[in-house]
N, C-alpha and C positions, 0 to 999 in steps of 0.2 A: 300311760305306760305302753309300749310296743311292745304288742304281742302277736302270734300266729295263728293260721288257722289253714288245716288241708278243707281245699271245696272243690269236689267234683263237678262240670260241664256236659253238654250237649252241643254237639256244632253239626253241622253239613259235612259232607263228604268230601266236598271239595275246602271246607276251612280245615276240617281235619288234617289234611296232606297240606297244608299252608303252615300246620302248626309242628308237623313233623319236622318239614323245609326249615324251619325258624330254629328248629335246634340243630338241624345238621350246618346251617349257615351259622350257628355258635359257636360251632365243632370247628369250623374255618377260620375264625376271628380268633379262637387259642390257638391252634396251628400258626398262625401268622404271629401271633406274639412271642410263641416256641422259637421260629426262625429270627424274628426281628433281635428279638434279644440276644441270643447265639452271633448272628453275624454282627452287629454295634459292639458285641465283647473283643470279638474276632479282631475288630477293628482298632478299636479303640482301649481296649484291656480294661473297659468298665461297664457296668451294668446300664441298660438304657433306664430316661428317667422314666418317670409317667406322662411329663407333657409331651416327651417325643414320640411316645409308644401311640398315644393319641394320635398324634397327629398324621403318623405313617400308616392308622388304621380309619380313619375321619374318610366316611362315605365311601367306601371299597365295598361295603357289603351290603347284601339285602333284607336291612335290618335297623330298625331305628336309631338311632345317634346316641341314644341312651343303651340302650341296650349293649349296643357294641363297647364304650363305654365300661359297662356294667362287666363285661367278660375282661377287658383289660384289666382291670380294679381288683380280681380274684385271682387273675394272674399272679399279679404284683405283691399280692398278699399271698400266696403260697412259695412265690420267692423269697420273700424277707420272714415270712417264719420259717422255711427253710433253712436259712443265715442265721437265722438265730439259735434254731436245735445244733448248727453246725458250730457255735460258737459255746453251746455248751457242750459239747462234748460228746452227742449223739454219731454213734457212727455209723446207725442203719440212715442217717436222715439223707436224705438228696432233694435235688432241684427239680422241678417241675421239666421233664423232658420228654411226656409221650403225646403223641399226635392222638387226637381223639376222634371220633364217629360223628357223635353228640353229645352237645351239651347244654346245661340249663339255660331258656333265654330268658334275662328278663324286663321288666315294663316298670318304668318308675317317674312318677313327677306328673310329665305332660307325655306319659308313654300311653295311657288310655283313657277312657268314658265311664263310667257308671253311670247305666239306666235307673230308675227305681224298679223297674220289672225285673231286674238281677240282670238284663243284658250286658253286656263288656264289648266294649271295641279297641281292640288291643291295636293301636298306631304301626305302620309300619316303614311311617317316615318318609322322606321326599327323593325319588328316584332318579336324574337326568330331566332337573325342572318340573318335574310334575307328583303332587303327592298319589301315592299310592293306596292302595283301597283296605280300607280297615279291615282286619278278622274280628268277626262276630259270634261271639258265642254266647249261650245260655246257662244261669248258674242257680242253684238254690241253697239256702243258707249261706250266702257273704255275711262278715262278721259286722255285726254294728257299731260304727264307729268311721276315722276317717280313713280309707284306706292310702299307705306309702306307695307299697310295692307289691309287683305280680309276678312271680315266678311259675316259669312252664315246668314241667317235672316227670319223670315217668317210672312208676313203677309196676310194671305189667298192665299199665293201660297211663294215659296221660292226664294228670290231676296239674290244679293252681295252687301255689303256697301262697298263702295272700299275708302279708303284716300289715296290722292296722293300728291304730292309736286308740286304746279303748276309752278314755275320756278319764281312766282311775289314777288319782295321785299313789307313791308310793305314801306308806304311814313314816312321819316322821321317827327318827332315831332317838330314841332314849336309853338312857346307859343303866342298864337293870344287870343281872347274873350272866355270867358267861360258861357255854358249854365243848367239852370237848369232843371229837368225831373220830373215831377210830374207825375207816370205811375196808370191809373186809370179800370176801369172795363167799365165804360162809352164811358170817350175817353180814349183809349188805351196810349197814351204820348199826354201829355202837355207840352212845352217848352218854358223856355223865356230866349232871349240871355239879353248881359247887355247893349245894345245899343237898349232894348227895340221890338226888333223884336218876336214876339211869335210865335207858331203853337201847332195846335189842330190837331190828328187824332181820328176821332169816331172810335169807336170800335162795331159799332151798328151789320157791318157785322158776325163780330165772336161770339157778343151775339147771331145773328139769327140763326148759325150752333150750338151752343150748345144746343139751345132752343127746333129745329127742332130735335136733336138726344135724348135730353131727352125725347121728346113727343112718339116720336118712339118706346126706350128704355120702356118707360113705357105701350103704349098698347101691346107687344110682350109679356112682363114680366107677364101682367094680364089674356094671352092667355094660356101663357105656365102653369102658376098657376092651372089651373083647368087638367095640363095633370099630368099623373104617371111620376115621375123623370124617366129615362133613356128612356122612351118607345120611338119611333119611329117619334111620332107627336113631343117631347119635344126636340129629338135632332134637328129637323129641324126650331122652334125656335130661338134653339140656335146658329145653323148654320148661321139665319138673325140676330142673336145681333150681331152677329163679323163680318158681314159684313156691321152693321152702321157704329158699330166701328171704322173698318177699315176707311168707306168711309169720313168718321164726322174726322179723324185725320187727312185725309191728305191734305183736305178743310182746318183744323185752321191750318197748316203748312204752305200752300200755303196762305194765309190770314197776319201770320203772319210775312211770309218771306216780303211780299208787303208793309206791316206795319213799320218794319223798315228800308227797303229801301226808304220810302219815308222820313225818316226819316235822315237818314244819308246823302242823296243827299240834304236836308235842311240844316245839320250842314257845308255841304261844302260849300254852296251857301253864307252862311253868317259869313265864315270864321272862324268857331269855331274848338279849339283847345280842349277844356275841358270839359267833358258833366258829371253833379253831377245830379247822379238820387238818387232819395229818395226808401228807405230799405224796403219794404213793408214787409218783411219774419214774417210769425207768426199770420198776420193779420186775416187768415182764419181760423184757431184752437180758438175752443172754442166758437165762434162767437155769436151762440146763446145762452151762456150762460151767457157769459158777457154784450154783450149789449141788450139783447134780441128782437132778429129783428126775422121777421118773415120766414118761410121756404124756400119764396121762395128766399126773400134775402142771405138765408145762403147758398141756393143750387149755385147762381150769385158768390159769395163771393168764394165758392168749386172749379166753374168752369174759375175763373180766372187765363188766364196762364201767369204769372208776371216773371215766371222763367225762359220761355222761352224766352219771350220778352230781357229780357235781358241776356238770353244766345246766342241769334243772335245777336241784339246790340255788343257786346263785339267784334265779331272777325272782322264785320263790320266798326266799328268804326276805329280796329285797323289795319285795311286795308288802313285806309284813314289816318293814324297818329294821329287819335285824340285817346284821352287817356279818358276810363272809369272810374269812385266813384263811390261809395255808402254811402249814406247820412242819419243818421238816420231822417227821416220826423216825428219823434212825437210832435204834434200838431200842425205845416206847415200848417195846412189846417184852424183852429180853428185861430191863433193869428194873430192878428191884427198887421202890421208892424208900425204903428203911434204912436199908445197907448200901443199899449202890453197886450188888451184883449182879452180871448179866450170869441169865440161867436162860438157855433153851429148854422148852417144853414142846412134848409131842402131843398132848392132851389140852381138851379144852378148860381146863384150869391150871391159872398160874399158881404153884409154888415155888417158896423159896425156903432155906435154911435156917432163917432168922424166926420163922413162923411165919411169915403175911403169907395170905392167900385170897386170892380174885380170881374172878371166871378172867380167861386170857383177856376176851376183846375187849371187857368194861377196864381190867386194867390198863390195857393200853393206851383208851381215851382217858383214862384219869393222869396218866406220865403227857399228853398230848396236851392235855388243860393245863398239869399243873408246869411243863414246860413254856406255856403261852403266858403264863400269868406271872412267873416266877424267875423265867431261864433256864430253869433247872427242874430236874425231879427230884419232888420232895412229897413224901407221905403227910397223907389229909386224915384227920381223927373220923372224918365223917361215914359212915354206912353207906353202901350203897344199898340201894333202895328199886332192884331190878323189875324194867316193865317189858311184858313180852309183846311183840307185835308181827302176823304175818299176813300177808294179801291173797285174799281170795283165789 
């Protein structure tokens, strides 16, 4: 299975500024694809394909064949999922069109060396007939296994994302019980299997890191306000927004790595094969305009990471053989599984008229399961059976 891993280096002074160069010559090879693509539209009133974009960028730059490559290929993939939010109907979505500084290089295939002393000699390809001289750098901890690819990266100092092939099959699929996922900004997943078993994870902690970085964010921003753009006070500033930044991302990473581990060791506990979470995509565009909530709700709603959550879910799950859905949840939360009336509720418990009553989020994933299994919402005789869970 491909997986990742951040590993920090050691180079020379002069491989260092070799390694910066590498991303500002990245930074050139999107620029050049920004233009190429623009003028062949210009021209031709169609998108350029891949083999041509290749080939208008094949040895311009000083930068390995792969690499360059590698920058056209994310291109291309930010264009056509581009096309695609624009084909459903997203109307904040746009096309890849700003010229960049830098950007990430990276080394794939026969793009570098591994020494067994953790050396690296990351290629830098053949220049005007003659190869050019490796960068070498020193690493400890690379991950064991084979490594794909090396990604150069910078987050307040310059790291490798290395993905490697760690040798582990995923567990094959077996068709046991299926659970449903109600993923929320409160508690982070709500879950209820069909044997009634549920769990809650609060997500109180990763409101309190976004809360703590906007507070932050916002006295620096009212500091910097009163200085002259570029002057000497204002870049240091700005120097501390990227280091909340920095610090406030890798706190909700670590947060929400924890989050659905706790998460996935619950679906195996209780033998789940199927896990139907509910679609949230969309939900945050517009927000005040439609329902008109207040700022700071819109700002909760902004900083909700629903994406990542189930971007880690995903490989997670499929490490364990259980198989991920996505479920459209529109009004899961509001209907009544008895009667089939939508009722807003302001409180964290659902009532309705009829009698039924459920904590809101576990009935939401129970309308979310029993729409995945059924088509429809339809009331389950079974209990739930609520388990609390929160992260350190």
């Amino acid at each position: 299975m491909i997986r990742a891993q951040i590993v920090h280096f050691q180079a020379s002074n002069r491989n260092m500024d070799r390694l910066f160069a590498c991303n500002r010559e990245s930074a050139r090879v999107w620029n050049e694809c920004l233009q190429l693509s623009k003028d062949h539209y210009t021209i031709h009133g169609k998108w350029i394909t891949r083999s041509e974009i290749q080939k208008q960028t094949k040895g311009r730059f000083h930068l390995h064949s792969q690499s360059i490559q590698s920058v056209c290929h994310k291109y291309l993939f930010a264009r056509d999922s581009a096309y695609q939010a624009v084909q459903q109907g997203v109307k904040t979505a746009r096309y890849p069109y700003k010229n960049k500084k830098h950007y990430n290089t990276k080394w794939a295939k026969d793009g570098f060396k591994v020494a067994r002393n953790g050396t690296l000699s990351l290629s830098m390809g053949n220049h005007h007939g003659k190869r050019e001289e490796p960068i070498v750098i020193h690493t400890t901890g690379l991950p064991d296994g084979q490594i794909k690819e090396i990604e150069l990266c910078y987050d307040n100092e310059l790291y490798l994302a290395v993905s490697y092939e760690d040798g582990v099959e995923s567990k094959p699929y077996e068709k046991k019980q299926a659970a449903g996922v109600d993923p929320g900004e409160i508690h982070t997943l709500a879950a209820f299997c069909e044997d009634g078993e549920s769990l809650m994870i609060t997500g109180r902690k990763v409101r309190s890191i976004h809360r703590l970085r906007n507070k932050k964010l916002a006295d620096i921003q009212r500091l910097q306000s009163k200085c002259k753009k570029g002057s000497r006070q204002w870049r240091k500033y700005q120097k501390a927004k990227r280091y909340i930044l920095s610090k406030s991302e890798k706190q909700l990473r670590d947060a929400l790595h924890k989050t659905t581990k706790l998460f996935v060791d619950w679906c195996v506990q209780q033998s789940v094969s199927d896990v139907h979470m509910g679609n949230v995509e969309g939900v945050q565009r517009n927000t005040r305009k439609k329902n008109r909530v207040n700022r700071k709700q819109a700002q909760r709603l902004s900083n909700w990471s629903f994406g990542k959550v189930k971007q880690y879910l995903a490989y997670k799950l499929e490490r364990q053989g259980i198989q991920l859905q996505s479920i459209d949840e529109s009004y899961t939360s509001q209907t009544c599984p008895v009667c089939t009336k939508r009722n807003k509720v302001s409180s964290r418990n659902y009532r309705c008229a009829c009698g039924y009553t459920e904590h809101r989020d576990i009935h939401g994933a129970r309308n979310i399961l029993s729409k995945a299994l059924y088509d429809k919402m339809v009331h389950s005789d079974v209990d739930s059976q609520v388990k609390y869970l929160r992260i350190a």
